[in-house]
DSSP file (Angstrom, degrees, kcal/mol; ACC not computed):
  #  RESIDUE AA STRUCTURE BP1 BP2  ACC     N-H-->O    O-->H-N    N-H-->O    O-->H-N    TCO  KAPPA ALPHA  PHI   PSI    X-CA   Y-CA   Z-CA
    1    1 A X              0   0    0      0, 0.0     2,-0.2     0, 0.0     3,-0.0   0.000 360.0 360.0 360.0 135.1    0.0    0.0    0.0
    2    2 A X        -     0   0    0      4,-0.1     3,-0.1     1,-0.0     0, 0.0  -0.510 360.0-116.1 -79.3 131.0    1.1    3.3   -1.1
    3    3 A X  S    S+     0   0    0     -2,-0.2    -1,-0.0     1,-0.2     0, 0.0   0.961 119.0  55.4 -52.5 -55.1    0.9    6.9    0.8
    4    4 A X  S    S+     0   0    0      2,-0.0    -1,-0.2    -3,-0.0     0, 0.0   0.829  87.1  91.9 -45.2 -57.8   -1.5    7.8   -2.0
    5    5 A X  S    S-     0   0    0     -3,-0.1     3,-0.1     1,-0.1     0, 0.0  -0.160  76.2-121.0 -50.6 131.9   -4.1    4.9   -1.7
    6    6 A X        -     0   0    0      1,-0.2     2,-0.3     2,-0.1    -1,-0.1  -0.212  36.8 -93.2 -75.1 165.8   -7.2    5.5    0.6
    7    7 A X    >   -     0   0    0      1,-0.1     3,-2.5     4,-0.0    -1,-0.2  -0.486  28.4-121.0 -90.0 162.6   -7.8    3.4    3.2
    8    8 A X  T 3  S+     0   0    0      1,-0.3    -1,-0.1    -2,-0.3    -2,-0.1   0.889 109.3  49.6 -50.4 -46.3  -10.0    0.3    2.8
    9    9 A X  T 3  S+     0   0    0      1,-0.0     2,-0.6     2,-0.0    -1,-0.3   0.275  87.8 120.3 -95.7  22.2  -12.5    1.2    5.4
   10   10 A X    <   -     0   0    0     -3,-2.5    -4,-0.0     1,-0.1    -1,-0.0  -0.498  58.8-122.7 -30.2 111.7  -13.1    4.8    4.2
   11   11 A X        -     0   0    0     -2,-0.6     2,-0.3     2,-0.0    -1,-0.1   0.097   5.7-138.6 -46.4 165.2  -15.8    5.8    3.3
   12   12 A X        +     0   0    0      1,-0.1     3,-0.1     3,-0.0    -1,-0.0  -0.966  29.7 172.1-133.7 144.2  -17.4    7.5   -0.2
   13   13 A X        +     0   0    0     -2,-0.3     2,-0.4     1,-0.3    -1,-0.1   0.553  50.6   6.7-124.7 -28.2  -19.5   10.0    0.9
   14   14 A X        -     0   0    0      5,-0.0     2,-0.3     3,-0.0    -1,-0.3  -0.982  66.9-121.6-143.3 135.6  -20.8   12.1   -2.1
   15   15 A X    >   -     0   0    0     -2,-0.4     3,-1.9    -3,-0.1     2,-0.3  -0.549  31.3-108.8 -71.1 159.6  -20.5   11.8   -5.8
   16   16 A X  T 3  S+     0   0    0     -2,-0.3     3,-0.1     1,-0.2    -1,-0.0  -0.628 104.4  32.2 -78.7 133.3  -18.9   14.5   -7.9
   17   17 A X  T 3  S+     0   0    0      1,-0.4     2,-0.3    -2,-0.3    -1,-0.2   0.258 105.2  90.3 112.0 -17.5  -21.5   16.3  -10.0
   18   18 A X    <   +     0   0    0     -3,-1.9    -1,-0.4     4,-0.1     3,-0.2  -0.838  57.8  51.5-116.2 157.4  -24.1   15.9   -7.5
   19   19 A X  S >> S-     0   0    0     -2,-0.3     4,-1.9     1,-0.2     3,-0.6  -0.372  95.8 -60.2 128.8 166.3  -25.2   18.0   -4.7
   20   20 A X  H 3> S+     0   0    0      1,-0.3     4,-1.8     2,-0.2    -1,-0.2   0.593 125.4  63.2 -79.3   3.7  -26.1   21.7   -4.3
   21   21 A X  H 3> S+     0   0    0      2,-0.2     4,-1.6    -3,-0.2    -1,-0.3   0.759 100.4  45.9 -23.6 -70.9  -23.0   22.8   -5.4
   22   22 A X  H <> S+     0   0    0     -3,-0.6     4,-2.2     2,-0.2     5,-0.3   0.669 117.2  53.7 -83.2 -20.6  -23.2   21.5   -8.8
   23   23 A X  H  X S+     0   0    0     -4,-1.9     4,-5.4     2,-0.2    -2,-0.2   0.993 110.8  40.5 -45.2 -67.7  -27.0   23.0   -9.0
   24   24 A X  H  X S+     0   0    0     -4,-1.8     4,-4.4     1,-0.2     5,-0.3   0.941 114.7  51.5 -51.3 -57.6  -26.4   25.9   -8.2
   25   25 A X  H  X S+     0   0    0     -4,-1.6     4,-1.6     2,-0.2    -1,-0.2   0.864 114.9  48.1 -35.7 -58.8  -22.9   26.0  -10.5
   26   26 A X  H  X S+     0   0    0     -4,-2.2     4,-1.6     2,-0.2    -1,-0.2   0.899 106.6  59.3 -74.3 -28.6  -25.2   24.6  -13.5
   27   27 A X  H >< S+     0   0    0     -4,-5.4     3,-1.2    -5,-0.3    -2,-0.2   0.998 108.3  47.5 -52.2 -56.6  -28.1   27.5  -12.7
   28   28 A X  H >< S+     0   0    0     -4,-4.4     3,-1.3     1,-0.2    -1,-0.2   0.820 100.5  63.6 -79.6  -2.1  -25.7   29.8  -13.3
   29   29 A X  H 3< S+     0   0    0     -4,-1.6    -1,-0.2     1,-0.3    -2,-0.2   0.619 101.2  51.7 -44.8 -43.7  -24.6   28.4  -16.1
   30   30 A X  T << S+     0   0    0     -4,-1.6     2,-0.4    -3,-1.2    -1,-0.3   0.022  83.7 105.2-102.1  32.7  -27.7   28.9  -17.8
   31   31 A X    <   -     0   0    0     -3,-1.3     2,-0.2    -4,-0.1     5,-0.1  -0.774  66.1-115.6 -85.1 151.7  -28.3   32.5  -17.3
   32   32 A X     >  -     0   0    0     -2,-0.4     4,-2.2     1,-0.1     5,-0.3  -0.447  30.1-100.9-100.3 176.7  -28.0   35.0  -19.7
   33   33 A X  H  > S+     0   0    0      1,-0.3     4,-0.7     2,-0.2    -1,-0.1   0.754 117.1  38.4 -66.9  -8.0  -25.7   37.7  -19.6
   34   34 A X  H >> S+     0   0    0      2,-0.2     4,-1.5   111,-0.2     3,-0.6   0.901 118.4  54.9 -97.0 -44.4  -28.1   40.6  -18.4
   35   35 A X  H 3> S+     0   0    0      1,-0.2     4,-1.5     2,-0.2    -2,-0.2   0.725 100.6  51.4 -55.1 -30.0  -29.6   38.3  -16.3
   36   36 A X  H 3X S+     0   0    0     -4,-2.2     4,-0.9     2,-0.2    -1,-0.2   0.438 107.0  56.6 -79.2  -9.4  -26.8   37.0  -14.4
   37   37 A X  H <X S+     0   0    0     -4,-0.7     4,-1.1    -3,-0.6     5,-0.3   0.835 108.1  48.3 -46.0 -47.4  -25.8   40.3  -13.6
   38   38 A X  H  < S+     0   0    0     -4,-1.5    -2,-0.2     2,-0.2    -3,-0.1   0.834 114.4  40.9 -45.3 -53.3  -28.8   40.7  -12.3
   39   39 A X  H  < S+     0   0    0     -4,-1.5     4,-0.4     1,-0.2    -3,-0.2   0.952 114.4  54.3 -61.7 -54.6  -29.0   37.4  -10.1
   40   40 A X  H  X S+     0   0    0     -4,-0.9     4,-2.1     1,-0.3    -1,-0.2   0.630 103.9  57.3 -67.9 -33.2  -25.3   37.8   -9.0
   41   41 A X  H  X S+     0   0    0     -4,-1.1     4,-1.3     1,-0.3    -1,-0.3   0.569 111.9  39.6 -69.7  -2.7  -26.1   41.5   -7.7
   42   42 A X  H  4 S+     0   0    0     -5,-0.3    -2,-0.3     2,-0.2    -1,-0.3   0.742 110.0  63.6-138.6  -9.7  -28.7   40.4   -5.5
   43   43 A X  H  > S+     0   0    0     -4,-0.4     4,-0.7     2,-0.1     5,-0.3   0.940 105.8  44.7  -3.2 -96.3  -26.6   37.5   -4.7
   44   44 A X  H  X S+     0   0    0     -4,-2.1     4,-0.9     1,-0.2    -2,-0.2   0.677 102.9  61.0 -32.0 -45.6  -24.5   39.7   -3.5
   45   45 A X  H  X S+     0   0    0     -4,-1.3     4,-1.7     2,-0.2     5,-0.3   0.713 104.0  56.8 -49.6 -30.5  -27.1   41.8   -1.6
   46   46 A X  H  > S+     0   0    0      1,-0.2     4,-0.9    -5,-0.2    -2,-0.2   0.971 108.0  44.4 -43.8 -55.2  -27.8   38.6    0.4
   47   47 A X  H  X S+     0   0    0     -4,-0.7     4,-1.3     1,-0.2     5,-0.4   0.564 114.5  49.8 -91.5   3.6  -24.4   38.2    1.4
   48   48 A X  H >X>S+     0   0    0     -4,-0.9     4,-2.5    -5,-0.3     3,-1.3   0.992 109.5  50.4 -59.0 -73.3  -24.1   41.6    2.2
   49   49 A X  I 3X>S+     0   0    0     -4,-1.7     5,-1.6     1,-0.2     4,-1.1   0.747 113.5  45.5 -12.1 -67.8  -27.0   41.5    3.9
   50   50 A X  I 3<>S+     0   0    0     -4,-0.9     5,-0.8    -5,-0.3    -1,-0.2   0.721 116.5  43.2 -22.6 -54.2  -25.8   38.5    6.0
   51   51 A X  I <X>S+     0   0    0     -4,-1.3     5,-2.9    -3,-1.3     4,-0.6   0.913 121.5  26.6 -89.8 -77.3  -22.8   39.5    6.7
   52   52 A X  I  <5S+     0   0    0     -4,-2.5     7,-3.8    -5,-0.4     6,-1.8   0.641 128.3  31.7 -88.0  -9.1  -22.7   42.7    7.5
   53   53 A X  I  <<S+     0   0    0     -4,-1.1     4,-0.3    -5,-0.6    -3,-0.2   0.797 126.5  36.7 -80.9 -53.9  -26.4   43.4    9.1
   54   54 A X  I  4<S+     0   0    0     -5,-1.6    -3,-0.2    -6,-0.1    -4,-0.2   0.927 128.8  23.3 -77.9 -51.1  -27.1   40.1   10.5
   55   55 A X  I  <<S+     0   0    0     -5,-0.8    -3,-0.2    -4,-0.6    -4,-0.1   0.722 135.5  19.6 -75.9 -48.4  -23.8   39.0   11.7
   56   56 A X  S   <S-     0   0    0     -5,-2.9    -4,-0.1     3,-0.1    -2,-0.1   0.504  86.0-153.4 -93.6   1.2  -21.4   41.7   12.5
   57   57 A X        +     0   0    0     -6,-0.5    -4,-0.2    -4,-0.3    -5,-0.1   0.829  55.4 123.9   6.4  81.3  -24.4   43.9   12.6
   58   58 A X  S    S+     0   0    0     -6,-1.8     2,-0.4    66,-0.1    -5,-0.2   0.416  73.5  33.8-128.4 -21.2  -22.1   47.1   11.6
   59   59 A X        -     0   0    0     -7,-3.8     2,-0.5   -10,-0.1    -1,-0.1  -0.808  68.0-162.9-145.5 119.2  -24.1   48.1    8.5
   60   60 A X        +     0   0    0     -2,-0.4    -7,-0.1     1,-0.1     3,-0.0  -0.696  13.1 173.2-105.1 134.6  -27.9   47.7    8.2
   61   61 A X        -     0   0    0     -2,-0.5     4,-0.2     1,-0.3     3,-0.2   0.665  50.3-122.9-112.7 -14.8  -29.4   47.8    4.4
   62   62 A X        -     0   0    0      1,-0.2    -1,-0.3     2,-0.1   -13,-0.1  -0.317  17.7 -81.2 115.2 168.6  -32.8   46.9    5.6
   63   63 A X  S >> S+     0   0    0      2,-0.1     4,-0.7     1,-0.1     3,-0.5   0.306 112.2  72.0-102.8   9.5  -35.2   44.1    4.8
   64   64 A X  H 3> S+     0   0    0      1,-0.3     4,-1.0    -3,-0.2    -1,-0.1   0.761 105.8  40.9 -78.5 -36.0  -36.7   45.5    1.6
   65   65 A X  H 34 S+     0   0    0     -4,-0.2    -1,-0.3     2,-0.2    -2,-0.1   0.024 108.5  55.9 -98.7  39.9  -33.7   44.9   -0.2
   66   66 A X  H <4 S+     0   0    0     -3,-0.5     4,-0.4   -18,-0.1    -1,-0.2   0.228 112.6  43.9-131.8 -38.7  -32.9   41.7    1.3
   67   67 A X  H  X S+     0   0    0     -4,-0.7     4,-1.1     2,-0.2    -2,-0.2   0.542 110.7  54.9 -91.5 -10.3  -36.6   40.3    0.0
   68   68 A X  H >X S+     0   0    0     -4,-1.0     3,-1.0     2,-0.2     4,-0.6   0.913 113.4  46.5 -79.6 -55.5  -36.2   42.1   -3.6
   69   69 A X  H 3> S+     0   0    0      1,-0.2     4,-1.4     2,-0.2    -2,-0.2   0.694 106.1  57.1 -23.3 -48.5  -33.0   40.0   -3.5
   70   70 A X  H 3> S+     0   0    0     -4,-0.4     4,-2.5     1,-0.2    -1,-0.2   0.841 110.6  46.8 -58.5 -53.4  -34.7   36.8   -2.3
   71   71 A X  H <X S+     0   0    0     -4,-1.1     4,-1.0    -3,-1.0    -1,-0.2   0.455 105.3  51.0 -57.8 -11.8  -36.7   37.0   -4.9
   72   72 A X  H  < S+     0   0    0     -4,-0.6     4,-0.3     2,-0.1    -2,-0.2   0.655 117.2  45.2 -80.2 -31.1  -34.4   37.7   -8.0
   73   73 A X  H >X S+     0   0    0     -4,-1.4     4,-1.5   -31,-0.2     3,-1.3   0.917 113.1  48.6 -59.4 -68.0  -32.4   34.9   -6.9
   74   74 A X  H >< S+     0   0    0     -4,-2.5     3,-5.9     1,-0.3     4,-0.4   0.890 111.5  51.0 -39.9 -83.8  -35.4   32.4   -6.2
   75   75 A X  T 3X S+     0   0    0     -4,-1.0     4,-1.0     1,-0.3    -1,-0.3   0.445 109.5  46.8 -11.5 -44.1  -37.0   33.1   -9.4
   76   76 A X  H <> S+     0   0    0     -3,-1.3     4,-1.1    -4,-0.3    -1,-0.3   0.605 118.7  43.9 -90.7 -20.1  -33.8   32.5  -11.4
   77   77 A X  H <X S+     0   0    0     -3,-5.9     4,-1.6    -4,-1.5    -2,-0.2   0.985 122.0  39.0 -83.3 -57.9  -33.2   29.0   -9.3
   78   78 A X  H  > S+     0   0    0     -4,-0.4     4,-1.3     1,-0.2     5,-0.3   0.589 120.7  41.9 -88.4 -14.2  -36.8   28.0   -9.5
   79   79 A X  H  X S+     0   0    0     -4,-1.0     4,-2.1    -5,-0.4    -1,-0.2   0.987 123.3  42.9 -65.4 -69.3  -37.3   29.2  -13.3
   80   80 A X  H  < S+     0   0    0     -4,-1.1    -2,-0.2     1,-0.2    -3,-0.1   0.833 133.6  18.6 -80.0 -61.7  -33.6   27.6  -14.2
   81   81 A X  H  < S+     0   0    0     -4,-1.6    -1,-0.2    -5,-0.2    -3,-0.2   0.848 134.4  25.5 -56.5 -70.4  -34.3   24.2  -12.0
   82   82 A X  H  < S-     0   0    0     -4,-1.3    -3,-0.2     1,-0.1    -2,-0.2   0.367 104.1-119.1-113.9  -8.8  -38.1   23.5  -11.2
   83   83 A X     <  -     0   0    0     -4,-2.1    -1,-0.1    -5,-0.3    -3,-0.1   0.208  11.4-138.9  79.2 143.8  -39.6   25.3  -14.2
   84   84 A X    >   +     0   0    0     -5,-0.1     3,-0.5     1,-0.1     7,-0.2  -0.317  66.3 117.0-146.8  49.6  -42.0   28.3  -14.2
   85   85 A X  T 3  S+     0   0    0      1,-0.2     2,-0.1    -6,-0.1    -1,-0.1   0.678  89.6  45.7 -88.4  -0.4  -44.5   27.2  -17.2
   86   86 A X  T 3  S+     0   0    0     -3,-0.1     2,-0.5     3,-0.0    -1,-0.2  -0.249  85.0 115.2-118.3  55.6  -47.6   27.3  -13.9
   87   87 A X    <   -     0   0    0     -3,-0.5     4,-0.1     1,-0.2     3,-0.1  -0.947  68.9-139.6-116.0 137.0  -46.1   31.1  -12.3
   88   88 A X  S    S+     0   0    0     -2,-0.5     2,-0.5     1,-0.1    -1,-0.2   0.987  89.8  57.2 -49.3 -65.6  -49.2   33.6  -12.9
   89   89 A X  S    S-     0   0    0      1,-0.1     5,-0.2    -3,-0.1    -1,-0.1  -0.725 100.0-106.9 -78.3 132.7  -46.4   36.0  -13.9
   90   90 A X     >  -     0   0    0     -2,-0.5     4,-1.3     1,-0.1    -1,-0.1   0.079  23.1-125.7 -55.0 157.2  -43.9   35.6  -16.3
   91   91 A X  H  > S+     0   0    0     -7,-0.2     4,-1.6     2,-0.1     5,-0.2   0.923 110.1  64.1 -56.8 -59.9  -40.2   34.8  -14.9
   92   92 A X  H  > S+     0   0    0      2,-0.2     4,-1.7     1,-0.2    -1,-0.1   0.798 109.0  33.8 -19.8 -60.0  -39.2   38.0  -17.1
   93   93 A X  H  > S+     0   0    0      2,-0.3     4,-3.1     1,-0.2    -1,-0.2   0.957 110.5  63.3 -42.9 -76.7  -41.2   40.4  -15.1
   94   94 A X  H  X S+     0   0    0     -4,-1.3     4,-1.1     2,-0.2     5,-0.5   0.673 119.6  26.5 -14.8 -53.7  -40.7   38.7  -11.9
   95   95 A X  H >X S+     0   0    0     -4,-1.6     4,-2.0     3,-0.2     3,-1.0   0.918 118.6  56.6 -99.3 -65.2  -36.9   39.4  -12.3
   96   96 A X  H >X S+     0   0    0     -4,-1.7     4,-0.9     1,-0.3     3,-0.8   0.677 120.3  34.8 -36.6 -96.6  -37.1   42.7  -14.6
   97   97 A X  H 3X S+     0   0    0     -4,-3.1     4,-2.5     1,-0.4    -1,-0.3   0.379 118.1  46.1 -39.5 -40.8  -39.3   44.3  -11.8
   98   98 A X  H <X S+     0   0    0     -4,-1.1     4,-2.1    -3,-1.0    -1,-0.4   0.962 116.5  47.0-100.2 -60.6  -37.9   42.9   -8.6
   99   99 A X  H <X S+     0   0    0     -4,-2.0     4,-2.2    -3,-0.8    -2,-0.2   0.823 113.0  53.0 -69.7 -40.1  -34.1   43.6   -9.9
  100  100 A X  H  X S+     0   0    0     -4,-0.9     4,-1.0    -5,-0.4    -2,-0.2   0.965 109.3  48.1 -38.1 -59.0  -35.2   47.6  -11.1
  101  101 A X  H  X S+     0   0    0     -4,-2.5     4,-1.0     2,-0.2    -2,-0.2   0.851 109.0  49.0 -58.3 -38.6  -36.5   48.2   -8.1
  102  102 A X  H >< S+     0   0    0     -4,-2.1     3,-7.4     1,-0.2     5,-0.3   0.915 115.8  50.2 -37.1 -75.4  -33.3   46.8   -6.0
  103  103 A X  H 3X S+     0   0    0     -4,-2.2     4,-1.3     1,-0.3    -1,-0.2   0.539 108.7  47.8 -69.1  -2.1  -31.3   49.0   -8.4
  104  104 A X  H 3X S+     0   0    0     -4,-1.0     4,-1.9     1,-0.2    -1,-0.3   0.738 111.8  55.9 -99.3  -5.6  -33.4   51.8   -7.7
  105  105 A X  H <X S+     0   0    0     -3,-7.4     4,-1.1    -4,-1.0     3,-0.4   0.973 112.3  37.8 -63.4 -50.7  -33.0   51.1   -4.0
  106  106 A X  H  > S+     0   0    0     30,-0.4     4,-1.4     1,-0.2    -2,-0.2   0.601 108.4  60.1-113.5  34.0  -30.0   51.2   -3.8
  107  107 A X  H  X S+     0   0    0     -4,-1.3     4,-1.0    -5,-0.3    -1,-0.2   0.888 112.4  46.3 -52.8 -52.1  -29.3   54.1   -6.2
  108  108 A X  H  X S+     0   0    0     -4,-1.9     4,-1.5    -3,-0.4     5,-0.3   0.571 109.3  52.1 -77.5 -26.3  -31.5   56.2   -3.8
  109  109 A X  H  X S+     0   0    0     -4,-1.1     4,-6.1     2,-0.2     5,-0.3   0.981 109.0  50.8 -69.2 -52.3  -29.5   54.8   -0.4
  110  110 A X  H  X S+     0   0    0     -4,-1.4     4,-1.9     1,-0.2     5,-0.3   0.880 117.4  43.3 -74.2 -34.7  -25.8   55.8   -2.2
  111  111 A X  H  X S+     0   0    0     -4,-1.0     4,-1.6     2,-0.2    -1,-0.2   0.977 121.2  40.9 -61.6 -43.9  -27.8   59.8   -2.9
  112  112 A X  H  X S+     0   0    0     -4,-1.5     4,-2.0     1,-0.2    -2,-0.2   0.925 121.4  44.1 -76.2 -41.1  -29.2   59.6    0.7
  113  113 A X  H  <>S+     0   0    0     -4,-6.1     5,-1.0    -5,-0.3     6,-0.3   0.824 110.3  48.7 -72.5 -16.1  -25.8   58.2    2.1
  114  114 A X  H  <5S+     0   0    0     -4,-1.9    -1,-0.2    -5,-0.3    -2,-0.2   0.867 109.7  53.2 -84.5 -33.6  -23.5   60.3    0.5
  115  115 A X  H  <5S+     0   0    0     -4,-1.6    -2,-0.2    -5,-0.3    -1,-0.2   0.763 115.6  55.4 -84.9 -25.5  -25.6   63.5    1.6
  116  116 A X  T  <5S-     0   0    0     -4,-2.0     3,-0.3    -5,-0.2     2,-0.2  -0.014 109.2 -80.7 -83.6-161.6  -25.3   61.8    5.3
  117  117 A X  T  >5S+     0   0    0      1,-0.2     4,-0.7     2,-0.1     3,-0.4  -0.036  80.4 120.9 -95.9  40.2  -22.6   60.8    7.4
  118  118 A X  T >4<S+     0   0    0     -5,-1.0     3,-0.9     1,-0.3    -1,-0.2   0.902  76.5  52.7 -77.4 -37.3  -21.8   57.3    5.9
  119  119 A X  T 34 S+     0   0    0     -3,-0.3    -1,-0.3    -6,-0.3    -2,-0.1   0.714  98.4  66.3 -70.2 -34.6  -18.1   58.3    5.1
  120  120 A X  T 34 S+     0   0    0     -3,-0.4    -1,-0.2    -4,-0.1    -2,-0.2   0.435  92.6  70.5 -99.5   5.2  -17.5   59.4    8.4
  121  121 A X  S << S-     0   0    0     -3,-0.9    -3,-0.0    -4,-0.7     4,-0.0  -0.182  91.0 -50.0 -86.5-163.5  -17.8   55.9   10.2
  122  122 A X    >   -     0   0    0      1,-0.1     3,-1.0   -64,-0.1    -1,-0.2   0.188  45.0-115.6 -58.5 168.0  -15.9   52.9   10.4
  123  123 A X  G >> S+     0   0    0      1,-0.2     4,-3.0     2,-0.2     3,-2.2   0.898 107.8  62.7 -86.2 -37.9  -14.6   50.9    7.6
  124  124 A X  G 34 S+     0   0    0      1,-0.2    -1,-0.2     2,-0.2   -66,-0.1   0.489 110.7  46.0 -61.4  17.6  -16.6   47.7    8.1
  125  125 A X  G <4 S+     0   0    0     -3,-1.0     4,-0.3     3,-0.1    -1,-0.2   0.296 109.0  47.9-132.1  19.0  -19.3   49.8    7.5
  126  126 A X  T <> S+     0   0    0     -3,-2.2     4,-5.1     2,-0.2    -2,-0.2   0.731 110.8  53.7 -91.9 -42.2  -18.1   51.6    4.5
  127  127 A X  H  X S+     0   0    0     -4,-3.0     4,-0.7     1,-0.2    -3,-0.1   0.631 110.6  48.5 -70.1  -6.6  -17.0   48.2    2.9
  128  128 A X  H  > S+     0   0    0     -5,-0.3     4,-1.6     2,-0.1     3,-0.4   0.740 113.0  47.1-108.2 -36.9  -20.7   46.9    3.4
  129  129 A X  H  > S+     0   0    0     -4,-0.3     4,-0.9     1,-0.2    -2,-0.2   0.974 114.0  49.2 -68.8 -29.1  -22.2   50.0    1.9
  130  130 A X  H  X S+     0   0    0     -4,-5.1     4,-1.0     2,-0.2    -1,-0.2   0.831 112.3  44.7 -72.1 -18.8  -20.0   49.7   -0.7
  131  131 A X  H >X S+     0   0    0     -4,-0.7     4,-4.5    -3,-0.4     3,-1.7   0.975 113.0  52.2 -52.2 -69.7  -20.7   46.2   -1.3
  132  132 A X  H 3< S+     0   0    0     -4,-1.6     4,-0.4     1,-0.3    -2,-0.2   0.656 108.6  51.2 -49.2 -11.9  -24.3   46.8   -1.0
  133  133 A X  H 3X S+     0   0    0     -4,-0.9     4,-0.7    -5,-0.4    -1,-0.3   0.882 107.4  49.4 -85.3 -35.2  -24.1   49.4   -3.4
  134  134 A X  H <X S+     0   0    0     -3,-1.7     4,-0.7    -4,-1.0     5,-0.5   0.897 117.7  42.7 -61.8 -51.6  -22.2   47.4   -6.0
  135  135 A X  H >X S+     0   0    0     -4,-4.5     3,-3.6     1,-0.2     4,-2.4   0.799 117.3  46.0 -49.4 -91.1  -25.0   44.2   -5.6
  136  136 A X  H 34 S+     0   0    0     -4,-0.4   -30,-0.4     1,-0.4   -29,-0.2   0.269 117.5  38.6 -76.7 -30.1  -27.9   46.4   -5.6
  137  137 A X  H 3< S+     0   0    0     -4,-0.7     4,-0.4    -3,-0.3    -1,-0.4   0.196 120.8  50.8-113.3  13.5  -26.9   48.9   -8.8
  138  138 A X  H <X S+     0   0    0     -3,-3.6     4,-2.6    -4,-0.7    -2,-0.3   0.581 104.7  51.8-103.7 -47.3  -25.5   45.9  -10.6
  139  139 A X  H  X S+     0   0    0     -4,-2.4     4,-1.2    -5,-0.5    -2,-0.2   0.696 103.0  57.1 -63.5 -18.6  -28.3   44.1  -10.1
  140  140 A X  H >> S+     0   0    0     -5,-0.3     3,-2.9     2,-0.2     4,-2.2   0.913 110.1  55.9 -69.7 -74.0  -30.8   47.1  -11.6
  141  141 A X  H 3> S+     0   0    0      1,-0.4     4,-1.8    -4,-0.4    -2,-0.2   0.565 102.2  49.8 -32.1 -40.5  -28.5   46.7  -14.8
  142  142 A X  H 3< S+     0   0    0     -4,-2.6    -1,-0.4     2,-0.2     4,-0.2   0.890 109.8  43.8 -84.2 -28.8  -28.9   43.6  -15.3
  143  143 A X  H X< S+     0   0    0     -3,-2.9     3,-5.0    -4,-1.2    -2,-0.2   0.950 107.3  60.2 -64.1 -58.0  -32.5   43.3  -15.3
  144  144 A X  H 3< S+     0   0    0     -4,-2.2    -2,-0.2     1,-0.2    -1,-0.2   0.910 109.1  60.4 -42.6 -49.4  -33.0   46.8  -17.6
  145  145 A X  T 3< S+     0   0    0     -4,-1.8    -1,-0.2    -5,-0.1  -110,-0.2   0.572  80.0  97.2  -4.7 -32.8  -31.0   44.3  -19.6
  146  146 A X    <   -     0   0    0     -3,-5.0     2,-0.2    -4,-0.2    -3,-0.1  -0.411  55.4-165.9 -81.3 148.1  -33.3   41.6  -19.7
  147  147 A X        -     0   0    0     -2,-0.1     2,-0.7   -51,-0.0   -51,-0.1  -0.762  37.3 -89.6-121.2 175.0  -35.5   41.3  -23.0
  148  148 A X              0   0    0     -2,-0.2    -2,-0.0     1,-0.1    -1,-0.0  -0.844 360.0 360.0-102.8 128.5  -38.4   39.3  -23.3
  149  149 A X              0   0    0     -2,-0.7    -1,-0.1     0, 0.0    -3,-0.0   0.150 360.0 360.0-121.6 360.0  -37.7   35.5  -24.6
């Protein structure tokens, strides 16, 4: 037996290819390119969100843009994945709408913040507004991007 070779009673625990990993990986795989800006911005809101509201709680972006997120991201998993031929509203919409309004959220936050004191805190909370700014006005783009298919 070799240092390389596993040992006999080891286990195999997962296959390669399966798992939410490789879901997710092949969802984004099939977006298109104004639309995966879109997803990936509000992605990004999420973990913004996460991160820096939930957990270090140092920069709070609120829960309106945390649920337009939620939804530009479901939609695009459950469109991509589970199908969306039985949604009362088109997928299109659903993401066009959801992802304008982020951008226009947080278009309107960066006006309101810049005209406030945002600059004059800490840096973990400059680096989550700047995150959240990136997601949130990336994510507009890509949906004003999005045509109807």
């Amino acid at each position: 037996m070799t240092d390389n070779d596993p040992p006999e009673n080891a286990e195999v625990t997962a296959n390669e290819g399966t798992g939410i990993g490789s879901e997710l990986s092949s969802t984004v795989a099939k977006l298109g390119a104004g639309e995966k800006l879109a997803v990936l911005g509000a992605a990004g809101v999420m973990v913004v969100w996460l991160l820096f509201d939930l957990l270090i709680d140092e920069y709070g972006i609120g829960e309106p843009s945390f649920i337009l997120a939620g939804l530009v991201v479901g939609a695009a998993y459950f469109h991509h994945n589970r199908g969306s031929a039985d949604w009362s509203v088109d997928y299109v919409t659903v993401v066009k709408v959801a992802g304008i309004f982020l951008g226009l959220l947080g278009a309107w936050t960066v006006v309101e913040q810049l005209r406030a004191d945002l600059f004059d805190r800490d840096a973990t909370s400059i680096i989550g507004a700047l995150g959240y700014y990136a997601g949130t006005i990336a994510s507009g783009i890509g949906a004003w991007q999005l045509k109807r298919g």
